[in-house]
Backbone bond lengths (Angstrom), bond angles and torsions (degrees), N, CA, C in turn:
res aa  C-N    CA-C-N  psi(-1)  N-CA   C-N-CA  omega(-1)  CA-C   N-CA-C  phi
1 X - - - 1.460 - - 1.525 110.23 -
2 X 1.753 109.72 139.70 1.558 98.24 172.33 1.655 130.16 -67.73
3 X 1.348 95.30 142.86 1.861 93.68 -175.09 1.973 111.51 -59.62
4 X 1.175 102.62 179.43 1.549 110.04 162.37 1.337 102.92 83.29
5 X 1.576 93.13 -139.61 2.024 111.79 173.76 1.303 118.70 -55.66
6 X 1.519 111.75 -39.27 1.530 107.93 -174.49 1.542 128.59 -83.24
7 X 1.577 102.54 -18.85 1.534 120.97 146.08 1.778 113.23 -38.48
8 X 0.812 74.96 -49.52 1.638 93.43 -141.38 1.699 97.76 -82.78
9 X 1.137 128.42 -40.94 1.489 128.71 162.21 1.522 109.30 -83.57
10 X 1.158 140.34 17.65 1.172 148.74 123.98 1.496 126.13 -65.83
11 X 1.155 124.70 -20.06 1.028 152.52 -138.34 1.637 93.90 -119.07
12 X 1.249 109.39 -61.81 1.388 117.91 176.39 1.325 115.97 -88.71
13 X 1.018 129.93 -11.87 1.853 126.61 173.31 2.120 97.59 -97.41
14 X 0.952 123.62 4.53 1.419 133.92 171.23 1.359 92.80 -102.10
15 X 0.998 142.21 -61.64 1.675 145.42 -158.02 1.641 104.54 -67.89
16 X 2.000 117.73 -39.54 1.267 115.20 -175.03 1.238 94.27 -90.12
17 X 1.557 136.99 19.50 1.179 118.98 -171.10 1.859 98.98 -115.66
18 X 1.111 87.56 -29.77 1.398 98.40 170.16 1.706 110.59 -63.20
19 X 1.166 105.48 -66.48 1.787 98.29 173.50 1.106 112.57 -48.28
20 X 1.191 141.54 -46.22 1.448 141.74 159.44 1.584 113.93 0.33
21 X 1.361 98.31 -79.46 1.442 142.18 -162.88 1.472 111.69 -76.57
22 X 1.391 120.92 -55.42 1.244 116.08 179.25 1.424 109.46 -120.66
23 X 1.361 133.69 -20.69 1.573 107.40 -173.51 1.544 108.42 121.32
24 X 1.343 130.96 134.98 1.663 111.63 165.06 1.405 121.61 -55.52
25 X 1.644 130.10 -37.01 1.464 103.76 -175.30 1.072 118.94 -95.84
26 X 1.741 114.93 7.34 2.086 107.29 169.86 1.590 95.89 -93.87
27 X 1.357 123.29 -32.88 1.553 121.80 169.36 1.633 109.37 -37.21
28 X 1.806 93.54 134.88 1.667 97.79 -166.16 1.797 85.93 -130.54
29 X 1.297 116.11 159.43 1.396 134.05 164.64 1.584 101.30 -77.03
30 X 0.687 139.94 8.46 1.908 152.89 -162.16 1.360 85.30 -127.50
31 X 1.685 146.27 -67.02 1.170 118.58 -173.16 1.212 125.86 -85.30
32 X 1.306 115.62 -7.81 1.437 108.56 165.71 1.341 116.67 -90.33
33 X 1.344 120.08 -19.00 1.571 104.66 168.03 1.878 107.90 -76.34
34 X 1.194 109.55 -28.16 1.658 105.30 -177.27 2.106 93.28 -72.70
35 X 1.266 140.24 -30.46 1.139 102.83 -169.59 1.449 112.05 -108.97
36 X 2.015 118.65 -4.26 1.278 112.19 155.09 1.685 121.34 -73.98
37 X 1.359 106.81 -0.24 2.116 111.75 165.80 1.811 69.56 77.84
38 X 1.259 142.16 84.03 1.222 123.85 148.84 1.550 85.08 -149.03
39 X 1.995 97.43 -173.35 1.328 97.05 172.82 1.515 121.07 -121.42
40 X 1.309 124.21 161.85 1.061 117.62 -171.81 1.782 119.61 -54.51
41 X 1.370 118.19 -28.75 1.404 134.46 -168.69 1.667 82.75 -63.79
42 X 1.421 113.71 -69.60 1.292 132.22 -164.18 1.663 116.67 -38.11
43 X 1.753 106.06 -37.32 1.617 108.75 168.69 1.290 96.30 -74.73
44 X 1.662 133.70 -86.70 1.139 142.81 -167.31 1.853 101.95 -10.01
45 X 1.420 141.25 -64.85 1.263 143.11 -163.50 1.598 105.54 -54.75
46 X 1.887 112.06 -28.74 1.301 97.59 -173.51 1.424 123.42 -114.26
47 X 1.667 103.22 1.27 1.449 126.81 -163.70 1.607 107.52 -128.17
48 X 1.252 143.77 115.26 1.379 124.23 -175.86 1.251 116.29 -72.15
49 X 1.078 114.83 -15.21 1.743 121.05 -158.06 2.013 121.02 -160.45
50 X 1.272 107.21 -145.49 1.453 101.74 161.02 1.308 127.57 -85.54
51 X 1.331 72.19 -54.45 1.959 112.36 -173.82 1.736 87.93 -44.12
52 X 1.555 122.71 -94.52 1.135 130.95 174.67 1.719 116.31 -9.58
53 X 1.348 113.10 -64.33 1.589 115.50 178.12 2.036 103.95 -59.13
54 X 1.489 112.17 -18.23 1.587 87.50 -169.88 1.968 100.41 -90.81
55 X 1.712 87.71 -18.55 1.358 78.90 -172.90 1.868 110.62 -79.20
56 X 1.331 140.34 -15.78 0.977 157.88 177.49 2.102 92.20 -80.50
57 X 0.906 128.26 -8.54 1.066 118.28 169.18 1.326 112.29 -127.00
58 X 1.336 153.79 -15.14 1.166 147.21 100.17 1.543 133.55 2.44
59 X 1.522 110.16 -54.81 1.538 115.88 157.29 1.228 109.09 -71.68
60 X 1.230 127.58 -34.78 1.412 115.89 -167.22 2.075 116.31 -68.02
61 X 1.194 94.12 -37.53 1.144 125.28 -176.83 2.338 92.43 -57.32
62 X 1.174 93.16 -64.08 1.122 98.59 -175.47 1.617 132.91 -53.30
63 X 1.487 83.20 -27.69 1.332 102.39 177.30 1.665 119.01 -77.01
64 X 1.639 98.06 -36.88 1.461 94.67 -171.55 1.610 97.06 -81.53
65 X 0.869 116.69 -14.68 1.900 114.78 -170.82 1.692 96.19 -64.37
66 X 1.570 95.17 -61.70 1.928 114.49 -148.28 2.462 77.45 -54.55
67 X 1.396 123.51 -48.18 1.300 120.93 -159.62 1.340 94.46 -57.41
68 X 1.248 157.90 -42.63 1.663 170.75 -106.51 1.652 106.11 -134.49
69 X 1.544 104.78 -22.67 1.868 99.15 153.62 0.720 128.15 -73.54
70 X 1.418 146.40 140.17 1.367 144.47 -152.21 1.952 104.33 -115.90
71 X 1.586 97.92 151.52 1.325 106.64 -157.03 1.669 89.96 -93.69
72 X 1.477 124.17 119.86 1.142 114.11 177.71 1.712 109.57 -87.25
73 X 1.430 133.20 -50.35 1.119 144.36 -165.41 1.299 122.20 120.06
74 X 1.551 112.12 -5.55 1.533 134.55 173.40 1.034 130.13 -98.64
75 X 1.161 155.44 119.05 1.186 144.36 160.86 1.517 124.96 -43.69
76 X 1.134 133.00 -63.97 1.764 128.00 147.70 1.180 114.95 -47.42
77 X 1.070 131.57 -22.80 1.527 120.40 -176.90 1.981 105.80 -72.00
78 X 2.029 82.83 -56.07 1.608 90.09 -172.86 2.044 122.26 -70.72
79 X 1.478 90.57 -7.90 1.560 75.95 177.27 2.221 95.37 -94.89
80 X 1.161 106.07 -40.99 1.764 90.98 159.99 1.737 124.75 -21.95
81 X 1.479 112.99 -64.47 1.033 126.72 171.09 2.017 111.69 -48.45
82 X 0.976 127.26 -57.04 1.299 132.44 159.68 1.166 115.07 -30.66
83 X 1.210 123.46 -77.05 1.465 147.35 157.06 1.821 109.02 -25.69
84 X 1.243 128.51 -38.70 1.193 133.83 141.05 1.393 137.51 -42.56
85 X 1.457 86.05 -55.09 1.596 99.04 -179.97 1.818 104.50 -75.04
86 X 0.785 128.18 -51.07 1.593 127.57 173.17 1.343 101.10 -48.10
87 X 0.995 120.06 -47.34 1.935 115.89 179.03 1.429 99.85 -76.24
88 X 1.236 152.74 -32.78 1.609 135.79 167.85 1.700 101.00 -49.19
89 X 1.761 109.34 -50.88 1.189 95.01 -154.81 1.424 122.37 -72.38
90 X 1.691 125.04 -16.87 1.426 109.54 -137.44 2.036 80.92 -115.45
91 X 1.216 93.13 70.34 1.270 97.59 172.75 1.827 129.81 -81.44
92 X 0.970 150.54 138.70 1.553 120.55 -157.01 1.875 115.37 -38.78
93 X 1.298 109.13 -60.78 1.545 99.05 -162.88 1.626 94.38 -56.32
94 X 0.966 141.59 -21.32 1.747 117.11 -173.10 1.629 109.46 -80.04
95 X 1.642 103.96 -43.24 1.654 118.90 165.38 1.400 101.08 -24.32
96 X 1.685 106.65 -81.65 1.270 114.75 165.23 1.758 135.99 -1.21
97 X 1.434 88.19 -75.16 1.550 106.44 -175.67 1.900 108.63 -69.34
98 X 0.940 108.00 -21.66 1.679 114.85 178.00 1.282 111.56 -64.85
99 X 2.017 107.82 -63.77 1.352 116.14 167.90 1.326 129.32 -44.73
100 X 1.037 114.58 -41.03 1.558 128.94 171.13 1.062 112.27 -62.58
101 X 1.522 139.97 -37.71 1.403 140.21 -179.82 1.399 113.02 -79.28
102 X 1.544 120.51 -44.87 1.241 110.83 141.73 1.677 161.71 -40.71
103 X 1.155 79.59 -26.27 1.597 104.75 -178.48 1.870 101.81 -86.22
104 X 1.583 109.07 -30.16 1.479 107.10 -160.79 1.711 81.94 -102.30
105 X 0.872 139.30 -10.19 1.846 141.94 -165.32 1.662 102.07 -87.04
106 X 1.610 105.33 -19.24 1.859 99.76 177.95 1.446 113.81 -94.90
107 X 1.886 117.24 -0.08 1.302 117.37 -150.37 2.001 79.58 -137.68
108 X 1.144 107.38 30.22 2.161 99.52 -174.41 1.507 70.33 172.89
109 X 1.535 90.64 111.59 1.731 102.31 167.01 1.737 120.57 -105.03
110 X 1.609 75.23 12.61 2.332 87.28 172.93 1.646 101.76 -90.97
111 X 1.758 109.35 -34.66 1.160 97.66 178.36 1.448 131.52 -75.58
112 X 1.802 126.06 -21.67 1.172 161.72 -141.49 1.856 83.47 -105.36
113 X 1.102 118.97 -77.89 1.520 102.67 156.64 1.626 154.38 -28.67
114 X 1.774 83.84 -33.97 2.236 102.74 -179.11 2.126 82.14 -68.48
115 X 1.267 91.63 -60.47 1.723 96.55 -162.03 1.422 119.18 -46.61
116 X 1.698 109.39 -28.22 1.196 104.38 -164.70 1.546 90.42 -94.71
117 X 0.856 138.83 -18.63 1.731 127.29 142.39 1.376 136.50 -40.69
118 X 1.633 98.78 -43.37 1.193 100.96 171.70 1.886 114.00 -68.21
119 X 1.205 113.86 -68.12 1.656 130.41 152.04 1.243 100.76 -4.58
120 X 1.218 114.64 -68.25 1.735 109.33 -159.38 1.648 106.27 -76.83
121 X 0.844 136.33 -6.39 1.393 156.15 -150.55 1.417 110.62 -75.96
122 X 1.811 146.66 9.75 0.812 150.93 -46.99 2.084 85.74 -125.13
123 X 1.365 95.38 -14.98 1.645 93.14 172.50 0.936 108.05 -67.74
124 X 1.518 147.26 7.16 1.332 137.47 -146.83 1.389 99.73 -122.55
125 X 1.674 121.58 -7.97 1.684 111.26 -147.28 1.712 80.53 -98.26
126 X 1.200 103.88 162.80 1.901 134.89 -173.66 1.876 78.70 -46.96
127 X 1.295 102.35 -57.99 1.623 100.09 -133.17 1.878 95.65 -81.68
128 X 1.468 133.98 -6.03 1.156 124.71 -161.17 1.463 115.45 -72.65
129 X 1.660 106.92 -16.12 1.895 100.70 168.14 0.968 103.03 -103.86
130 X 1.461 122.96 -4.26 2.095 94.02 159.96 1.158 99.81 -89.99
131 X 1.122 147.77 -38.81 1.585 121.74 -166.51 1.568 119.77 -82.38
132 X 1.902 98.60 -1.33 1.247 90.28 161.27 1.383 133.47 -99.96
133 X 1.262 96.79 14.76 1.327 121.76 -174.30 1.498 111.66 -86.81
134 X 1.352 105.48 -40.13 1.731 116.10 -173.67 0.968 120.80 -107.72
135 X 1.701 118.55 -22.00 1.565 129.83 161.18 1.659 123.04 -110.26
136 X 1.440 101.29 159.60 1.527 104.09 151.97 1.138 110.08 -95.48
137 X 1.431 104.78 156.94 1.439 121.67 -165.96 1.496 107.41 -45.42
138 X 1.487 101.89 -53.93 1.749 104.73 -165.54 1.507 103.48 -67.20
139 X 1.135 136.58 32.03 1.589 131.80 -156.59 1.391 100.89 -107.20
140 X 1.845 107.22 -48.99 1.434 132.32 -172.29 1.276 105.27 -158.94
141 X 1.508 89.56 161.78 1.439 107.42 -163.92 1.480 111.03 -81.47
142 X 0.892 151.77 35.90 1.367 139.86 -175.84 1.169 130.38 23.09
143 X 1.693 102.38 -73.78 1.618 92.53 171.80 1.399 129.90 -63.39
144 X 1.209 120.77 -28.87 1.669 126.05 163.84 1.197 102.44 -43.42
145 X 1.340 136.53 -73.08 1.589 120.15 171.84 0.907 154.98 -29.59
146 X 1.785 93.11 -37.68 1.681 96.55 163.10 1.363 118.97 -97.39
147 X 1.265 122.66 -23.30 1.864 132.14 167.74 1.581 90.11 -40.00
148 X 1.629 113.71 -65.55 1.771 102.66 -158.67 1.157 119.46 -51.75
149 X 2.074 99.91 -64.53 1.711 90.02 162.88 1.537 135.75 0.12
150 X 2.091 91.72 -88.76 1.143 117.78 -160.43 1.964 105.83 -58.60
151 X 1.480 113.22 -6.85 1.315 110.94 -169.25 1.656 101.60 -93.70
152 X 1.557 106.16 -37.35 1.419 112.12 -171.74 1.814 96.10 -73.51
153 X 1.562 143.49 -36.45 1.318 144.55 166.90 1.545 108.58 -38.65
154 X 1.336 107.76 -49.88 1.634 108.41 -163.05 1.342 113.20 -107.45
155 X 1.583 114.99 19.36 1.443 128.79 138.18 0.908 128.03 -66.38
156 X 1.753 106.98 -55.82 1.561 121.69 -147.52 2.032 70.34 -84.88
157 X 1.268 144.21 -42.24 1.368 128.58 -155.75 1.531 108.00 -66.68
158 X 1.882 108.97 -43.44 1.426 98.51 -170.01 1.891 116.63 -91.56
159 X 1.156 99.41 -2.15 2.142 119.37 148.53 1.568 113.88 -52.22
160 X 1.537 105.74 -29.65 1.302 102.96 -157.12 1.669 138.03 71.60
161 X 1.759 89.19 18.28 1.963 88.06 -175.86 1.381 107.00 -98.88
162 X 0.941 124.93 -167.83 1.371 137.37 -165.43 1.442 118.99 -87.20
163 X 1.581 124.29 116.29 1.645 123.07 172.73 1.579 103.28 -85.21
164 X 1.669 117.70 63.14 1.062 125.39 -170.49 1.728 107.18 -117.18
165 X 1.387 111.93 151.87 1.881 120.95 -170.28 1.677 105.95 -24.04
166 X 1.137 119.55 -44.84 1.541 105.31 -162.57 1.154 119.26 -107.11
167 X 2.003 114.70 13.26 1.222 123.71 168.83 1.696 102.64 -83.36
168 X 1.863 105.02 -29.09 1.436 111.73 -164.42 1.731 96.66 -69.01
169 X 1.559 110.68 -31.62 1.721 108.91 -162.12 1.428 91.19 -86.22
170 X 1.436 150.41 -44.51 1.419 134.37 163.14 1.473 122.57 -32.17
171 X 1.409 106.43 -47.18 1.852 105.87 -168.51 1.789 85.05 -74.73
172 X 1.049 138.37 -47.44 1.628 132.95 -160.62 1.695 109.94 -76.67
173 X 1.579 102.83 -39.40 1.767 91.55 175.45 1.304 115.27 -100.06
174 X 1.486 116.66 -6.20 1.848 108.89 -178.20 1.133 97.01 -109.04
175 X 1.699 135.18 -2.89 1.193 124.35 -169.09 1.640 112.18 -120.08
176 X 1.314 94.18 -66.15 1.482 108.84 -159.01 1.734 105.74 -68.20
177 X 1.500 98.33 -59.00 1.250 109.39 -174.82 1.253 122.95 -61.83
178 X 1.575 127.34 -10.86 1.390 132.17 178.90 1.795 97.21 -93.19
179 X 1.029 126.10 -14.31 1.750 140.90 -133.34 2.114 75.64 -106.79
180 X 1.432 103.33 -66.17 1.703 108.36 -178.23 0.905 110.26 -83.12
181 X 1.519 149.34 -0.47 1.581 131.53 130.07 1.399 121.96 -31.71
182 X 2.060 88.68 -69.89 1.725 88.12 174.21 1.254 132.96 -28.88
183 X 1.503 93.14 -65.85 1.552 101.56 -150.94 1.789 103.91 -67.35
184 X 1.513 116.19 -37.87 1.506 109.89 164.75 1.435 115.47 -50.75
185 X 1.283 132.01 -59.13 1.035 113.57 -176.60 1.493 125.66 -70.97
186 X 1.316 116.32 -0.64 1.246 108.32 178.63 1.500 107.68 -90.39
187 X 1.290 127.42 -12.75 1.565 152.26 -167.44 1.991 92.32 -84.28
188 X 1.419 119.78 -72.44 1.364 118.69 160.14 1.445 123.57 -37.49
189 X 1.472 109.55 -44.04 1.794 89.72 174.88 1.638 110.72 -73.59
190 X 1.335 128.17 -13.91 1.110 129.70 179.51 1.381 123.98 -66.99
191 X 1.616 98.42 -36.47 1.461 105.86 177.56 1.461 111.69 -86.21
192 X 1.789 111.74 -18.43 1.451 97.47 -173.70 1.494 111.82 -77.17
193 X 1.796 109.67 -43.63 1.680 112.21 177.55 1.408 100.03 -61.89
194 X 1.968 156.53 -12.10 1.002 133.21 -175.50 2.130 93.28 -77.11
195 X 1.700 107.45 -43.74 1.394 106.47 178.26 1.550 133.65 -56.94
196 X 1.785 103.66 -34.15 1.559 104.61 162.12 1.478 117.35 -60.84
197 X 1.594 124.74 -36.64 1.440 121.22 -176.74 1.534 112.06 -55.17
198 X 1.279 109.45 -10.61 1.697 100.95 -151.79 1.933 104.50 -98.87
């Protein structure tokens, strides 16, 4: 097998393939080194554990998704596009694989930890290169943006309604986009009454 990156994202598309398939607690470091062709020594040096390898594949996962949204030049346009991309992803088998990590994260408190690393991880959320694109940090909160989102997604999923185009343009024009008005303009009156005091 090749050394480096390509090891190693072999490594991790074997590991999400494994959760896929079996689940975190039938998932073995034995089948993912037998179906990335690597060896077990070879994960162990870069992964301490399980937990560690799902969360290193979890980000990874995240990472290549959030790169694969496309930069429109809009602000409604580009959080739409997001809003897309969250609806490609949460297709049943990934649904799947979430619940399951959850469910095994209250009963293995090494794994309940990898996640909440991953979770907190805040480069990781859909929305952190568009809003860093259109804001400064101190403008809006980031994570508020993606908590609401991600809260209004895993409503409308466990309702059973549709992660379909005009659920994505509701959460962006009745939600989001009234949500980063606010909070900018409430950030501008802050700076203007700190400039009248002076």
């Amino acid at each position: 097998m090749a050394r480096g990156k390509p090891r190693e994202d072999a490594i991790l598309s074997a590991a999400l393939a494994e959760l896929m398939a079996r689940g975190y607690e039938a998932m073995t470091i034995d089948d993912v080194a037998a179906r990335a062709h690597a060896s077990k020594a070879t994960i162990y040096r870069r992964w301490r554990n399980k937990a560690d390898l799902v969360k290193a594949t979890l980000d990874a996962l995240d990472a290549r998704d959030n790169a694969a949204i496309p930069e429109t030049g809009a602000l409604r346009s580009d959080l739409l596009a997001v809003m897309a991309a969250i609806r490609r992803k949460a297709t049943a088998p990934y649904m799947t694989m979430i619940q399951d990590l959850v469910l095994a994260s209250k009963r293995d408190a090494v794994l309940a930890e990898a996640l909440r690393g991953h979770i907190e991880n805040e480069e990781l959320s859909p929305f952190h290169e568009v809003l860093g694109r259109h804001f400064a940090k101190r403008e809006v909160d980031f994570d508020l943006v993606h908590d609401v989102a991600e809260a209004m997604v895993l409503r409308r999923l466990y309702t059973g309604g549709a992660l379909d185009a005009a659920f994505g343009m509701r959460v962006v024009d009745r939600l989001l986009l009234p949500l980063l008005n606010e909070k900018v303009n409430l950030v501008k009156g802050k700076s203007k009454r700190g400039r009248d005091r002076k």
